[in-house]
C-alpha positions, 0 to 999 in steps of 0.5 A: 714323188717316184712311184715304186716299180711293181716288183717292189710292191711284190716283194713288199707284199710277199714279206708281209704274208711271210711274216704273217705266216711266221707269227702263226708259227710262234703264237701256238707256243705263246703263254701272253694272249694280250700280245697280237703279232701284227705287221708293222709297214714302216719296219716290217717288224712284230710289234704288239697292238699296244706298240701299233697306237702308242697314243691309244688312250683305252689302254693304261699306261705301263707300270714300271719299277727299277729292276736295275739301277746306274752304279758308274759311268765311263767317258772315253775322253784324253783325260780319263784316258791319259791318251798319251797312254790310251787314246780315246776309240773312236766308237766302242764295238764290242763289250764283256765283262769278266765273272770273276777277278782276283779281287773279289770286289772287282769287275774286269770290263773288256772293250772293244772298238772300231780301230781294233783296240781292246780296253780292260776296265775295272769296275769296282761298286764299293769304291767312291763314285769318281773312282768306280771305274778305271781304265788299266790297259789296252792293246791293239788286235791284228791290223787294226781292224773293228773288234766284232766279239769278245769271250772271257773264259774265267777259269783259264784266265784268257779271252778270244776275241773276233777281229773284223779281219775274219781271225780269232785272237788269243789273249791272257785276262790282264792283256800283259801278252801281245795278242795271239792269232790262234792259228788252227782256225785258218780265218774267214770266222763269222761268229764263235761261241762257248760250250756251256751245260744245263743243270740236268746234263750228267756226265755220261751224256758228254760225248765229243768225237774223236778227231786225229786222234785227240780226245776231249779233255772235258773232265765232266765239270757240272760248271755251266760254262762248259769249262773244267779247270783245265780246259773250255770248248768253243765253236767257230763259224768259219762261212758254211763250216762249223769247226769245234774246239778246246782251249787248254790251260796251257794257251793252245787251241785244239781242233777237235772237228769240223763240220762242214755246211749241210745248209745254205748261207754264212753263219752270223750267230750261234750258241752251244748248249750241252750237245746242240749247236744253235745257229742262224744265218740268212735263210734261218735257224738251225740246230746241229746235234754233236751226238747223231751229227744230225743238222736240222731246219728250227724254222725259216725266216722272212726273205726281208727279214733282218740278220739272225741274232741269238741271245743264250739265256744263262739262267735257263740254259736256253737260246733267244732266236729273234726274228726282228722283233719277235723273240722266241725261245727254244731248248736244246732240242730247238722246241719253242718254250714258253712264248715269245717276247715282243720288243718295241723296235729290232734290238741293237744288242741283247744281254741278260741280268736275273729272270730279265731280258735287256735289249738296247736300241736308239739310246734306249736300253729296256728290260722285259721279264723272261716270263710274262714278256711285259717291259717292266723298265725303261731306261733312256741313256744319257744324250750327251754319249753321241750316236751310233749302234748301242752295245750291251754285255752281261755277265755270263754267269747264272748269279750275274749282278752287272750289265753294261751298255755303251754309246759311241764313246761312253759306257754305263754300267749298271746292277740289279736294284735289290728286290726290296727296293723293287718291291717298296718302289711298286707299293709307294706306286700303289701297283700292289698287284705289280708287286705281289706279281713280283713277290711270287715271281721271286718265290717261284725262282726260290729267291724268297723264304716263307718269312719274307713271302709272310713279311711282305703279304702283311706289309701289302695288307697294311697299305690296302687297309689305309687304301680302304681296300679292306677286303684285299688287305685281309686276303694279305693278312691271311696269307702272312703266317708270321703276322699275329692277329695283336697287331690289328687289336689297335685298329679295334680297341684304343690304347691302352687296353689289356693287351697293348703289351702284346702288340708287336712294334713291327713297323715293316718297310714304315710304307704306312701310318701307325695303327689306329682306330678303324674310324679314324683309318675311314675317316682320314681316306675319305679327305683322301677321296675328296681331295682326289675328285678335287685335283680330278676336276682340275686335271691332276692324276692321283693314286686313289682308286679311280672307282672310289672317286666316281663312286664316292663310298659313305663312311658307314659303308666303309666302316661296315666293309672294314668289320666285317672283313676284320671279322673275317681275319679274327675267326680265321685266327682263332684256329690258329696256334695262340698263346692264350693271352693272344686268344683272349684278345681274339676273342674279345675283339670278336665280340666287340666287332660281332656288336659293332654290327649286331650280329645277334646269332654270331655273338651267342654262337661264340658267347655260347661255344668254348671260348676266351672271351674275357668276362669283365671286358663285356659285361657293361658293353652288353649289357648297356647294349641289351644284349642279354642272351649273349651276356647270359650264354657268356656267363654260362660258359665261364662258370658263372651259372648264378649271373646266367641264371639271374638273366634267365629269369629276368628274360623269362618274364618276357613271354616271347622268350620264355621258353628259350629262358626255361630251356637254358637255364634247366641246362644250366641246373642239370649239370649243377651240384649245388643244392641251393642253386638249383632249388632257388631255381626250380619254382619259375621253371616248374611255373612255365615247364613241368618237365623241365623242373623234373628234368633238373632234378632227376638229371643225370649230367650232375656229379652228386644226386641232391639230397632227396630230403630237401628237393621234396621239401622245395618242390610246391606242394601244388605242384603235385605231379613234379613231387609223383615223378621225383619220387617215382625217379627215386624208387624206380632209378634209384632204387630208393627203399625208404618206406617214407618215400614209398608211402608219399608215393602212394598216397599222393598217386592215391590222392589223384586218383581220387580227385580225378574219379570224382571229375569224372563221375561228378555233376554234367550240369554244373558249369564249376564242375565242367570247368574243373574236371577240364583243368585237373584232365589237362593237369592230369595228361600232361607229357611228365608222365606217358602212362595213365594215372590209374594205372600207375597206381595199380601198378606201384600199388602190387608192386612195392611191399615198401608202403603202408598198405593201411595209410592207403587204404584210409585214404581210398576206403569210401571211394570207388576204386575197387581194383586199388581197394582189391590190392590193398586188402590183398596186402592186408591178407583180407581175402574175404573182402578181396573176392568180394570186391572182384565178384560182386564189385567187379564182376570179374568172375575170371579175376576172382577164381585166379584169384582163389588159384593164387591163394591155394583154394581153387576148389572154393571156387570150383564147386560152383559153375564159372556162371555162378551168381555171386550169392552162390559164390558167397555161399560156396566160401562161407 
């Protein structure tokens, strides 16, 4: 083999560093980090890493889904073209295809070949599949020479087309007029193209130059096509000038400038967006301004690098540059937006349908999504349309449906797959997270409303919920906010139950099987899992997640994620806006799932809180369960006190729980009005707590005071303590005047005082004795009263005038409390004895002579020292 002369191996090498140098320019810009520009050697083109080692298997396949689909196909034979009529071309150039038609359900398709003929087609979807496409005229252009372009201009029912021979030609839309060479272009044109105006370019910015005195014509239409009803401009490269022009509706082309070459090379390709002018030639891309008359480098391209081609991206007013295969998109002011799309070859032809880019190369047409850049379809024309460069034309129109793409002789024509198809294909696939990708695609570009965004969050959570992929599918459920939470009471709850009714028939896109118990869901995927590892072994792909065959889960941890996610979604629903049948259901379901897993604390969190729980459906479930407490606080919420209660008391028998039994039932009791209840109740609280029994019945939560009679009657007599501080509550709180009570009060503060001296002063020795004072001090301290005994006494003692002095009185006569006798003679006006017991007994000579003051004889104790013995006291009164 000859070898390469060195000037070669240069020249290879420094296209390399160039393109190196290129890629670095493009990358910054770049929103797709998982694309690596590199240079290819058989092609010197971009490529991704993917594209550099197609048969690496550490990378998984693509996923594709149908973006668009064939709708009709058309062979130039001399059968279909009646060739006595049409001859068949010999190979088709150029396309184009018209946005609209007198006939709303038709497309005009322009074609253009090799020998200079022009085809006008009509395309009509709705019309049977033999008759979609049919040819209606053609005409020949110039001297025959090859068609290099076609524009249709709708509004002015024309098209221009660029000959080979260098010359612009003029034609009505229905080629029922002999072409026409638009003379004031006098040839040599390369490349032309219309005017067309971004969504935010307003009136007073459209500016054209005068020139020769003609002014612009544009009416300051907001169309995107750059055309008013009455006119449209266009720009033609003509070598190193650019020439602008306006088609009026009459058929004649006004020259409106021309700009002559303030750059190096031919101009083969060029866009006109609102008042830039994009082009590229040889040494590269450039961007003319109409308004400052401004030319400016967009960025140089590789010495080897092929001829420029541009692409003018309709929907968002934007121009495609590629340098090969590297596509890099810029705005009207020739900065780079977003980043850059990476072909898997150099395109023959680039067209544009929706938020897709098709690019056409080797019988092979392949779309990739504006912006993320990934190929997202693939589509391999027919093999019998023969060789040659391919050829694809879009509408040029923001809501253009079709695309067509022509072989040699044969053209197929092709419109968007609706994005419900889309969306299905990618879920019967499994690739959920493709088809959420695409679902938020389309909600960003506003072709989705928030009923169809929630229609399709549920659907997708229902196929993951079959999948076993119980955590995603309820992430889906909660982002669906028409999805109601009955539509999973199947899953928890067989038919029928009480709230079959109220489950929606909604069977979405019928992608998945009909609701059913979620062990039967776990159940049914794991024959699924089994039979998966089974083809694995026996090299046959499936669509069951790779992690569950090499991990294979069990059923009860399966049936464990699939609760507690399913719990996760009813507490989230229980904030929602419900019916209270749908409440009911909730809350219910809440509770069975909180069982299924013994979540002891979340079943009396919600048992115990507001709630819609529906009792007669948990009663036998918890209570065969043994979940009492749960029961208990259930009943409580739901105004059964009597049942909640009942299983207080049952659990208060158990010593670890007795005090949280003691606690909730007095809860219960403080709040209640009904006598009987309360006081059937009161002897096993006041048995285990004291201060809870008081706190029932001095409580201030209830709406109606029992009736002091009967609780006095309830209350055991041994539970003397209770009795003293129901009745202090009554005098003290109450304001109670009744002398009975008064009297009780006292006699039984009395009463304790006695029994409590005599502890204290009783035997030392005796063991009886010890053990007894014990039990009364500790009965004594407890916490219902904060005051000593004594000292209660002496106080309600001097008091109250409401008790019989004399009842008291009998009761502590032969005792030692001298301070209580003091008080009680004093209410007897026995003044005498009064003295006595503060001098004599007391010793408290200072009490004695306040004493003498209060009365109102301080000279009987005056008369004497304040040291006087007491029989000099006893002298000085008598």
């Amino acid at each position: 083999m000859k070898k390469k002369p060195k000037w070669q191996k240069k020249k290879k090498e420094k296209r390399k560093s160039e393109l190196l140098l290129l890629s670095s320019y493009f990358l910054p810009h770049s929103t797709f980090p998982l694309l690596k520009l590199q240079v290819n050697p058989a092609s010197y083109c971009f490529s991704s890493s993917a594209m550099a080692n197609p048969k690496s298997k550490s990378k998984p396949e693509p996923k594709y889904r149908p973006v668009i689909e064939p709708v009709a196909h058309f062979v130039f034979t001399p059968t279909t073209t009646h060739q006595h009529l049409f001859p068949a071309p010999t190979a088709i150039k150029a396309l184009a295809i018209s946005t609209t038609s007198s006939d709303t359900q038709q497309s005009l398709i322009y074609i253009g070949t090799l020998t200079g003929a022009i085809y006008l087609l009509s395309l009509n979807p709705a019309a049977d599949e033999n008759d979609r496409v049919s040819v209606i005229k053609h005409t020949l252009i110039g001297n025959g020479s090859a068609i290099v372009s076609i524009l249709v201009v709708d509004n002015l029912k024309r098209i221009i087309v660029l000959s080979g021979d260098g010359f612009l030609y003029l034609l009505d839309s229905f080629l029922l007029e002999a072409p026409k060479k638009v003379s004031v272009i006098k040839g040599g044109v390369t490349a032309f193209a219309r005017r067309f105006f971004s969504k935010n370019y307003s009136n007073s910015d459209r500016i054209l130059p005068k020139l020769n005195g003609v002014k612009s014509k544009e009416d300051g239409s907001s169309s995107i096509s750059g055309s008013s009803s009455s006119s449209s401009f266009f720009v033609a490269a003509t070598g190193k000038k650019l020439v602008l022009a306006e088609l009026v509706s009459s058929g004649s082309v006004v020259l409106l400038k021309e700009i002559l070459g303030v750059f190096e090379g031919m101009i083969r390709d060029l866009a006109w967006v609102d008042d830039s002018i994009i082009f590229g030639n040889k040494s590269g891309y450039f961007l003319y301004s109409c308004i400052s008359g401004q030319c400016g480098l967009i960025f140089s391209l590789p010495e080897l690098s092929g001829q420029p081609q541009l692409k003018l991206l309709v929907r968002e007013c934007r121009v495609l540059l590629l340098v090969d295969n590297v596509g890099v998109t810029v705005d009207t002011e020739g900065q780079p937006v977003g980043g850059s799309l990476v072909f898997r070859g150099v395109p023959d032809s680039i067209g544009e349908i929706g938020s897709h880019v098709v690019a056409v190369k080797n019988g092979k047409m392949e779309l990739y999504y504006k912006k993320s850049g990934n190929c997202v379809q693939v589509v391999m024309l027919s093999s019998d349309a023969g060789g040659g460069t391919c050829v694809v034309a879009s509408q040029e129109d923001v809501s253009g449906e079709f695309v067509a793409v022509s072989m040699s002789s044969k053209v197929i024509f092709y419109r968007k797959v609706p994005w419900e198809e889309q969306i299905k294909d990618l879920l019967r696939k499994k690739c959920f997270k493709e088809a959420i990708s695409l679902v938020e695609e389309l909600q960003s570009e506003g072709e989705l409303t928030k009923e169809t965004l929630s229609f399709i969050h549920a659907q997708v959570g229902f196929l993951l919920l079959f999948d076993l992929q119980f955590e995603e599918a309820v992430n889906h459920f909660l982002l669906s906010e028409t999805m109601q939470p009955s539509e999973l009471f199947p899953f928890i709850m067989r038919d029928p139950n009480p709230w079959s009714l109220l489950v929606p028939r909604n069977r979405y896109w019928g992608l998945h099987p009909p609701p059913t118990p979620l062990e039967n869901v776990v159940d049914d995927g794991l024959k699924t899992i089994q039979r998966a590892i089974f083809l694995k072994k026996a090299g046959i792909e499936t669509a069951v997640d790779d992690e569950f065959i090499v991990n294979p889960p069990t059923r009860a941890d399966l049936l464990e994620a699939a609760i507690e996610n399913f719990i996760r979604y009813m507490q989230a629903s229980r904030h929602k806006d419900l019916t209270p049948s749908l409440r009911e259901g909730v809350d219910t379901l809440l509770m069975y799932l909180y069982r299924a897993l013994n979540h002891v604390d979340h079943m009396e969190r919600l048992a115990s809180s507001e709630n819609s729980c529906i009792v007669e459906e948990l009663e036998m479930l918890l209570n065969d369960s043994g979940h009492l407490r749960t029961l208990a606080f259930l009943y409580a919420s739901k105004g059964m006190s009597s049942k909640a209660l009942a299983i207080w008391r049952v659990l208060a028998k158990v010593t670890s729980g007795q005090e949280t039994a003691v606690a909730e039932a007095s809860n219960i009791l403080e709040e209640s009005s009904d006598q009987d209840l309360v006081l059937q109740h009161l002897g096993w609280i006041a048995d285990i707590n004291p201060v809870l029994a008081v706190q029932v019945l001095i409580s201030d939560k209830r709406s109606n005071v029992l009736p002091p009679d009967e609780v006095i009657a309830a209350i055991d007599p041994k539970k003397v303590e209770i009795l003293q501080r129901y009745l202090q509550w009554l005098i003290e709180d109450q304001d109670s005047d009744d002398i009975q009570f008064h009297t009780m009060y006292a006699l039984l503060l009395a009463k304790s005082a006695l029994e409590s001296y005599e502890i204290e002063h009783g035997s030392q020795n005796s063991e009886a004795g010890t053990s007894k004072e014990l039990n009364v001090s500790h009965h004594g301290s407890n916490s219902i009263f904060d005051s000593p005994l004594r000292e209660r006494l002496q106080i309600f003692l001097q008091s109250s005038d409401l008790y019989d002095p004399e009842e008291v009185l009998d009761l502590i006569e032969g005792s030692e409390l001298w301070l209580e006798k003091a008080i009680l003679y004093r209410k007897l006006g026995q003044e005498t004895l009064v003295l006595q017991i503060l001098a004599l007994k007391l010793e408290d000579c200072e009490a004695a002579e306040q004493y003498c003051a209060e009365i109102g004889r301080p000279d009987a104790y005056m008369q004497g020292c304040p040291l006087t013995c007491p029989s000099s006291l006893l002298q000085i009164l008598y």
